[in-house]
N, C-alpha and C positions, 0 to 999 in steps of 0.2 A: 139500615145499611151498615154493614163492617166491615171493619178492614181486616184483612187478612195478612198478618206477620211472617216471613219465610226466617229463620235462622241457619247459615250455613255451617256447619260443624267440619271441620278437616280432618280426616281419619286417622290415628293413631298414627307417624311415622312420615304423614304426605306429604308434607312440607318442609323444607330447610329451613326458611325460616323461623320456623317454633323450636328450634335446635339453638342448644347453649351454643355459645365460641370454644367451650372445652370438649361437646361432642364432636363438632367439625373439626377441631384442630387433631382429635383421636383419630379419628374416621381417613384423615388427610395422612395421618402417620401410617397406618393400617394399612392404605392406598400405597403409600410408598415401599411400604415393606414389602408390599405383593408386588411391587412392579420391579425390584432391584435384587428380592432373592428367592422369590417365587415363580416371577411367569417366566417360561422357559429359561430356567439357569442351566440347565445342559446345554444350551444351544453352542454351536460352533464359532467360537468368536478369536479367530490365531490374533497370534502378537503382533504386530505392524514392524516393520525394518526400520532402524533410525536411519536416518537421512547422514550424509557424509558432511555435513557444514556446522556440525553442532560444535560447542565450545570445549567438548573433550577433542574430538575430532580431528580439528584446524590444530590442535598439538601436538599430534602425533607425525611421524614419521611418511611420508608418501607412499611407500610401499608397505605400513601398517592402515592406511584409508580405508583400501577396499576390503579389507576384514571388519571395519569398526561393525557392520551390520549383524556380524556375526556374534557378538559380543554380550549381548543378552541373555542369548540361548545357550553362548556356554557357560553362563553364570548362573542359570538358571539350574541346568544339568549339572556342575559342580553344587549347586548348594541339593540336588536331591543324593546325587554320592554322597553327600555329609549326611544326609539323614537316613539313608540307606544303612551304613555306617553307624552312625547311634543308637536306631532302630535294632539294631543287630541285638546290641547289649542288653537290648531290656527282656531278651525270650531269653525262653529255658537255655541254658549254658550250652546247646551244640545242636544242632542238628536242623530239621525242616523249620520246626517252631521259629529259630534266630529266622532265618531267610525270611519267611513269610513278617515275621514283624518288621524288618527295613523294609522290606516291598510296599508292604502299606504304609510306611512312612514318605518314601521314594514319592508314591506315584500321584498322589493329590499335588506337590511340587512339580513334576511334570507338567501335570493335567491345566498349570497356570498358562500354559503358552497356548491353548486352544479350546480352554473351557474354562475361563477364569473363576465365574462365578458356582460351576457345578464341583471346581477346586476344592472352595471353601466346605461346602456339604463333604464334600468325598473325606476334607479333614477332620471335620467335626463326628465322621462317622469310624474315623480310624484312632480316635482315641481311647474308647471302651474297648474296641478291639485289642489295642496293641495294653492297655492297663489288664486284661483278661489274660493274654499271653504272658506279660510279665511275670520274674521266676518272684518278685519280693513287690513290693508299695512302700517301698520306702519312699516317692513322692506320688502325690494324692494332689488331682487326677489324671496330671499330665506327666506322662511319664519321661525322662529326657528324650526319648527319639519323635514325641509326638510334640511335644513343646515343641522343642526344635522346627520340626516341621510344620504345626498349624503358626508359630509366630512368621515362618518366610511365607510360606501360604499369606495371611492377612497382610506383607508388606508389599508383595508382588499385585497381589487383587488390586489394593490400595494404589499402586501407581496406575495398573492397569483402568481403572473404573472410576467414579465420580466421589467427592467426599462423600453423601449423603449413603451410598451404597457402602462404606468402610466404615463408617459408623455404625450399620446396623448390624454389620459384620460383629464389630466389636462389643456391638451390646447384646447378640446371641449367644457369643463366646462369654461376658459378666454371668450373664444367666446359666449357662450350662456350670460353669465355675461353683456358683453359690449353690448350686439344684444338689452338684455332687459332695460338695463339703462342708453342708450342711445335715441332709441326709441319709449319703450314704460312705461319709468319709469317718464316720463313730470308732475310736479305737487304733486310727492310724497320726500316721505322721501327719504333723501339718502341711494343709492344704500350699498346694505354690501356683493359685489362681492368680494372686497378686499380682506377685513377680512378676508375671505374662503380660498381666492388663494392662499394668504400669508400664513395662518395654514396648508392646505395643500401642500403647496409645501415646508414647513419646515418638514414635515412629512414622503413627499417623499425623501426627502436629506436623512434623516436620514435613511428610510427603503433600500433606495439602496446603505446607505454607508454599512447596513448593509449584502443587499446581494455579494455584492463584498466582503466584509472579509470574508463569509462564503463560497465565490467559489473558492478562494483564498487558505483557510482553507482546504478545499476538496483536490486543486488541488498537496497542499503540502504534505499534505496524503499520496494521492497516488502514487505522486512521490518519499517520504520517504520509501513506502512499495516495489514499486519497484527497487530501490537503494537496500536496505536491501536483495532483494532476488537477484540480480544480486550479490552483494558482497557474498554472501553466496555460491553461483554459479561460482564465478570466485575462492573462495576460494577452492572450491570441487575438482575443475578441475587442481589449481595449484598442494591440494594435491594429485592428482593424478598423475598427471605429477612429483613429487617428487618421486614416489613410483614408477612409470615406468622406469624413471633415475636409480635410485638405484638397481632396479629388472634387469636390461640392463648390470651391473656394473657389479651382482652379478654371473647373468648366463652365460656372457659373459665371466666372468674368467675361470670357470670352465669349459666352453665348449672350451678353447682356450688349457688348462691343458690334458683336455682329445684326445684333437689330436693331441697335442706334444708327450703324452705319447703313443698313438698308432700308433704314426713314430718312437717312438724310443723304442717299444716293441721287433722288430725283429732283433734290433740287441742286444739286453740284452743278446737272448738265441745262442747259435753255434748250427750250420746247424738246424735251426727251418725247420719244413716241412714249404712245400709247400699253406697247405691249411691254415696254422695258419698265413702266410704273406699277404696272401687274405685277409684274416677274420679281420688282423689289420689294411691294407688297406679300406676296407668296412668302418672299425669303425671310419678311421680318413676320409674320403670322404664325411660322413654322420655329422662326428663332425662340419666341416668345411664348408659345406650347411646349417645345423644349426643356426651356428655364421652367416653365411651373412643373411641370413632368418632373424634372430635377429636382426639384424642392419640394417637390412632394414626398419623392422618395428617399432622398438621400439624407432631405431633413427630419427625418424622423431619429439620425444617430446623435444628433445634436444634445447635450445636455441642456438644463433649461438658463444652466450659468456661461452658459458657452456661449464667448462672444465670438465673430470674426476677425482674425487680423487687419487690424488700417493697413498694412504694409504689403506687397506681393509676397507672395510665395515664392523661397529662395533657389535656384538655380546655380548651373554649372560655373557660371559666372561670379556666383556669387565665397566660390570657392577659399579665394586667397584671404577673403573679411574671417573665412570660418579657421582656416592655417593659423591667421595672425594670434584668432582667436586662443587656437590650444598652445601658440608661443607661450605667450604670456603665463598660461597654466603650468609652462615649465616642461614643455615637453618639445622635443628636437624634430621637425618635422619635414621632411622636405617634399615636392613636386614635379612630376613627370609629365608632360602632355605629347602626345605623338600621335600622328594622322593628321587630318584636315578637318580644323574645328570649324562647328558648323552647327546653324540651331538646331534643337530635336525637340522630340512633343512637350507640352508643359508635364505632362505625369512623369514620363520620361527623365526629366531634366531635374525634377522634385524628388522622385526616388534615388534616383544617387546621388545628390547631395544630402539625401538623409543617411544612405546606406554608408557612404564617408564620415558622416557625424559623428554616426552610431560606431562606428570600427574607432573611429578616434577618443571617441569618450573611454570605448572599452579599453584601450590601449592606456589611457589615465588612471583608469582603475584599477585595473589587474596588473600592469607593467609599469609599474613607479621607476622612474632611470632610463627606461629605455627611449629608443631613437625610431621612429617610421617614415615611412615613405608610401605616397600617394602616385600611383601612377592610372591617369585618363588616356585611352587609344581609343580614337574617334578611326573605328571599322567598318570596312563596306557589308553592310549589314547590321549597325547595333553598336554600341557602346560597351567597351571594357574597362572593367575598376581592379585596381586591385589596391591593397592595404595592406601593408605589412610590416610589422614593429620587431625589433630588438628582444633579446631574454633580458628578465629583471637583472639589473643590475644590485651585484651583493651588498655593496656600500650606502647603501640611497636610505635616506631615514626613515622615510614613507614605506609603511608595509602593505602589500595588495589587499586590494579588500575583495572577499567571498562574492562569487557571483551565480547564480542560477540559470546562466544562459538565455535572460529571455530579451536581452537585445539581440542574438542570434538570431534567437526567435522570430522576430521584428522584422531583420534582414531577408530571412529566407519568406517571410510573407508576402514583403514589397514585390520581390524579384518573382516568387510563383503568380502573384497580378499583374505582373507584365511578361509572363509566361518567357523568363528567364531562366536561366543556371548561376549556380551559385555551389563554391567548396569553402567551407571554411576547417580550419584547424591548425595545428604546429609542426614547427619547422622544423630543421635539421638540426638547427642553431638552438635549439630552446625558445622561438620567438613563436607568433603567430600572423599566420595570413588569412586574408579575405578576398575570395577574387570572385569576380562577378562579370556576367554578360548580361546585357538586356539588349533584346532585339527590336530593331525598329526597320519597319520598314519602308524600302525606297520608293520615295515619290517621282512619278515621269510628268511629264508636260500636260497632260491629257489629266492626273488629279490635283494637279497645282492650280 
């Protein structure tokens, strides 16, 4: 018996990886060269309008704004008159020849506002040309009107199109430089490929230092405005989760109240019927599926460090402890109460003393010096708040500190869960107000 050996051979070429990292790094160049000034470089690519809020822009004059867009294209069109112009001087001293050598100088400059890349070609093809027309060679190869013209060419492309395509720009322009002043420059003046290379490629340094701080610029943007709304976002949800903690606290006590008291209803009364020991069974059964229902759901917002408050959850009543409080902080506060005070729901009664807290804290923060005023109106229908403090005072040592709105934030969440209204912002005076409804509604004999 024998074994029989296969050896698999990979055919000349079939594989990338039997390729040096100097033929793929070739091959990756080659790649790029066709894709930035070969595959369709004619194609139709206009200039884009600059926007009216750029940093030139915002300095100019208001009735110079709505031109700024305009300002490209005449700069563009002025710099092909200049080369039209140059162009002139290098033909034979008068006649059709001049015209025609600025037109080919002119028009690859044009051609930057809607063909940027077919530009560059159309200038690198107008150099032989317009050196052929020339009445003398006295500069070798580029004559002054086609300098002229392929250097704004390659500075215009350049802003227009990505580094990697302006480099390769500039390295067909090295080559075409060295091909002709080497060749077939024998006998003339010195070559002024240099010159070019050098202007241009200090031109390009600087255009792509430019476009990296601008993408840079962008990219910090955007990730500033995203930052900004996730925190806004995480703020929403924490005050949510504050408000569900508390709402957990709140309903949990009293559904824990109301099935104690309907275990211990039927022994209050001697020989209670029959049907009225059901009825308070029923109600502590239903109490006590409640509460777990509750804690099932609402405990899931709970953090795993999150204790309970020992203490109740604070109320309208609890008002003048939280006044004295921001006395002492230094801040002038006074109190309004008007209507017929009268208890309201526990959430009810929990949201505006927080939406009061929150207006008073903000009022310490942002308004150092100044003076507010709390006024409660207990209306048929609902409860009103409102809050509203004094402008900073100019003398006060203490300077405001920066805020991001997201106790506002806070406010407007409370008051959308108990499908309230709510305006905040400033006043006539320089101050701000906070005025708030939350609606409750009236209880008749029949749900009491």
């Amino acid at each position: 018996m024998t074994e029989t050996t296969q050896i698999r051979t990979a055919p000349p070429g079939g594989g990338s990886g039997s390729r040096s990292p100097e033929y793929r790094l070739a091959m990756n160049a080659l790649s790029g060269l066709r894709e930035d000034l070969f595959h369709d470089a004619f194609a139709y690519r206009p200039m884009p309008r600059p926007g009216t809020d750029g940093p030139v822009a915002r300095r100019l004059p208001a009735r110079l704004k709505p031109h700024v867009a305009r300002l490209p294209y005449a700069a563009v069109t002025a710099l092909a008159f200049l080369c039209f112009y140059v162009g002139t001087a290098d033909g034979v001293t008068d006649g059709p020849l001049a015209l025609l050598s600025g037109l080919i100088c002119a028009v690859p400059v044009l051609a930057t506002l809607v063909r940027p890349v077919g530009a560059f070609w159309m200038s690198m093809a107008a150099t032989p040309v317009v050196a052929l027309l020339g009445s003398g060679w006295g500069e070798w190869p580029w004559l002054p009107g086609a300098f002229l013209c392929h250097t704004a060419v390659l500075v215009i492309v350049a802003i227009r199109t990505r580094a990697r395509t302006a480099a390769w720009m500039w390295a067909l322009t090295a080559a075409y430089g060295f091909f002709n002043e080497s060749f077939w420059g024998a006998g003339h003046y010195a070559g002024n490929s240099a010159p070019l290379l050098v202007l241009t490629a200090f031109a390009m340094l600087l255009i792509s230092v430019w476009h990296i701080r601008r993408d840079a610029r962008q990219r910090v943007t955007a990730e500033q405005t995203v930052t900004a709304h996730e925190r806004s976002r995480r703020t929403l949800l924490e005050e949510r989760t504050t408000i569900a903690r508390e709402l957990h606290d709140v309903v949990a006590h009293h559904m824990s109240v109301v099935a104690i008291q309907a275990e211990a209803a039927p022994y209050r009364v001697e020989n209670p019927p029959e049907e009225l020991e059901r009825a308070f069974a029923t109600i502590r059964e239903n109490a006590v599926a409640a509460l777990t229902e509750l804690r099932r759901v609402l405990g899931v917002v709970r953090a795993e460090d999150y204790e309970a408050p020992d203490a109740p959850q604070p109320k309208l009543a609890d008002l003048d402890a939280l006044l004295a409080n921001v006395r002492d902080a230094g801040l002038t506060v006074d109190k309004a109460v008007t209507g017929a005070v009268r208890e309201l729901p526990p959430g009810v009664e929990l949201s505006a003393y927080r939406i009061v807290q929150e207006a008073l804290s903000n009022t310490l923060r942002h308004a150092p010096g100044a003076t507010a005023r709390v006024e409660v109106s207990y209306v048929l229908g609902g409860l009103g708040l409102r809050v509203v403090n004094t402008a900073v005072q100019p003398d006060t040592l203490v300077k405001p500190s920066p805020g991001a709105g997201h106790g506002v934030t806070g406010m407007r969440e409370r008051v959308s869960m108990l499908n309230g209204e709510m305006t905040a912002g400033p006043t006539d005076d320089g101050g701000y107000e906070v005025a708030v409804f939350l609606p409750v509604a009236a209880q008749t004999e029949g749900d009491a």
